[in-house]
C-alpha positions in Angstrom: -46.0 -46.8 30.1 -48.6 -44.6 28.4 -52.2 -45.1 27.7 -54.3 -42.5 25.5 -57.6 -43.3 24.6 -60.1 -40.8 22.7 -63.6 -40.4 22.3 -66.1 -38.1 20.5 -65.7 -38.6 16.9 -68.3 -39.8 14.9 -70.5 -38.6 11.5 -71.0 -34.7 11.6 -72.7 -33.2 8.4 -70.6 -30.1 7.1 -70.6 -27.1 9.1 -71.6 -29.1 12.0 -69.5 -29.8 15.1 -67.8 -32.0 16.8 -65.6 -32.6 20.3 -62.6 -35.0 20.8 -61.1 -35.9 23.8 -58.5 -37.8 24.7 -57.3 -39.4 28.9 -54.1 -40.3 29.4 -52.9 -42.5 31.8 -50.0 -44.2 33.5 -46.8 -42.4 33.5 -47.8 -39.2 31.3 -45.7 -35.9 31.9 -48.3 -34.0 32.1 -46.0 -30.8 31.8 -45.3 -31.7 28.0 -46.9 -30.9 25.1 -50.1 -33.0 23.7 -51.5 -32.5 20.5 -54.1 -34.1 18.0 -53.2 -35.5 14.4 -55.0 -37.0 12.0 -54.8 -39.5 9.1 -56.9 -39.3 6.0 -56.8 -42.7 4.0 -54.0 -42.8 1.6 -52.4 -40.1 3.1 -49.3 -39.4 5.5 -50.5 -38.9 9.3 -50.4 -34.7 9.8 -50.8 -32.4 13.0 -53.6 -31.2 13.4 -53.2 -28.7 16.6 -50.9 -29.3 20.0 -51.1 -27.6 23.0 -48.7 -27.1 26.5 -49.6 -27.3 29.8 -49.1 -23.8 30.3 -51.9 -23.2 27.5 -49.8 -22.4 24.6 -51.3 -23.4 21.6 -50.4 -24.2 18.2 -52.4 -25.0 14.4 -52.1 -26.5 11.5 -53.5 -23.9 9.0 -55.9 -25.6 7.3 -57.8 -25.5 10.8 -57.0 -22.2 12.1 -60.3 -20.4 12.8 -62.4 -23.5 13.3 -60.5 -26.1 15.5 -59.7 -25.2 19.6 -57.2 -27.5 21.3 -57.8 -27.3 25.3 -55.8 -28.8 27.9 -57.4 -30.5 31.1 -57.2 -29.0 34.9 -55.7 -32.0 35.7 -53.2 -31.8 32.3 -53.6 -35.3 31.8 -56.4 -34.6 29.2 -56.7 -32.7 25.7 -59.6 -31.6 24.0 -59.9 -30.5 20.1 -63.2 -28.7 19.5 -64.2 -28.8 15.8 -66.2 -26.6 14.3 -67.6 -25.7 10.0 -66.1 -29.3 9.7 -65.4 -30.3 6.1 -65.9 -33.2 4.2 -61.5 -32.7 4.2 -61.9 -32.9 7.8 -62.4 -36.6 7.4 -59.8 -38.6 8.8 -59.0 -40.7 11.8 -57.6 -38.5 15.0 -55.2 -39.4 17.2 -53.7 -37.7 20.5 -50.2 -38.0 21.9 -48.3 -37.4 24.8 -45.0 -38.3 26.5 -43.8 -39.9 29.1 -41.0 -38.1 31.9 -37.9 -39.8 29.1 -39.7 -37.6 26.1 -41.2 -41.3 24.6 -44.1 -40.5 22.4 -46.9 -42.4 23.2 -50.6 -42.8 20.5 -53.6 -42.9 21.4 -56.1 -45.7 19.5 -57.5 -43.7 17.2 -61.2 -41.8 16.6 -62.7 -41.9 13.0 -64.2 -38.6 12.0 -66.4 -38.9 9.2 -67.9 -35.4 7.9 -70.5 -36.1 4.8 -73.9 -35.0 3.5 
């Protein structure tokens, strides 16, 4: 089993900033991929940026420019930096990861609310 839990989101004003994180725990492969997605209400859950342990990175374009995905020392942690957020930045964020048999695990969940 997998656990994921983020942090860090919250209410940022637009063109302010904000930093997820996301701990996993229990039988992560840390050599796989993790990435952030988000889900906007009434809308399908979409990726937001994933990176590989090797430091490979990769972005949805509406976020190229203004969102950094980072990877842990220890690999068993992602970062997403967020920066010039947008009100269309709101959503709630998840992470993901795998496990050594390529199951995809989810993390909770962090609502990020960007508004005036």
């Amino acid at each position: 089993q997998v656990q994921l839990v983020e942090s860090g989101g919250g209410l940022a004003q637009p063109g302010g900033s904000l930093r997820l994180s996301c701990v996993a725990s229990g039988s992560i492969f840390t050599t796989a991929p993790m990435g952030w997605y988000r889900q906007a209400p009434g809308k399908q859950r979409e990726l937001v940026a994933t990176a590989t342990s090797g430091g490979s990175t990769n972005y949805a374009d509406s976020v190229k420019g203004r969102f950094t995905i980072s990877r842990g020392n220890a690999k068993n942690t992602v970062y997403l930096q967020m920066n010039s957020l947008k009100p269309e930045d709101t959503a709630v964020y998840y992470c993901n990861g795998f496990d050594a048999r390529a199951t995809m695990y989810w993390g909770q969940g962090t609502q990020v609310t960007v508004s005036s």
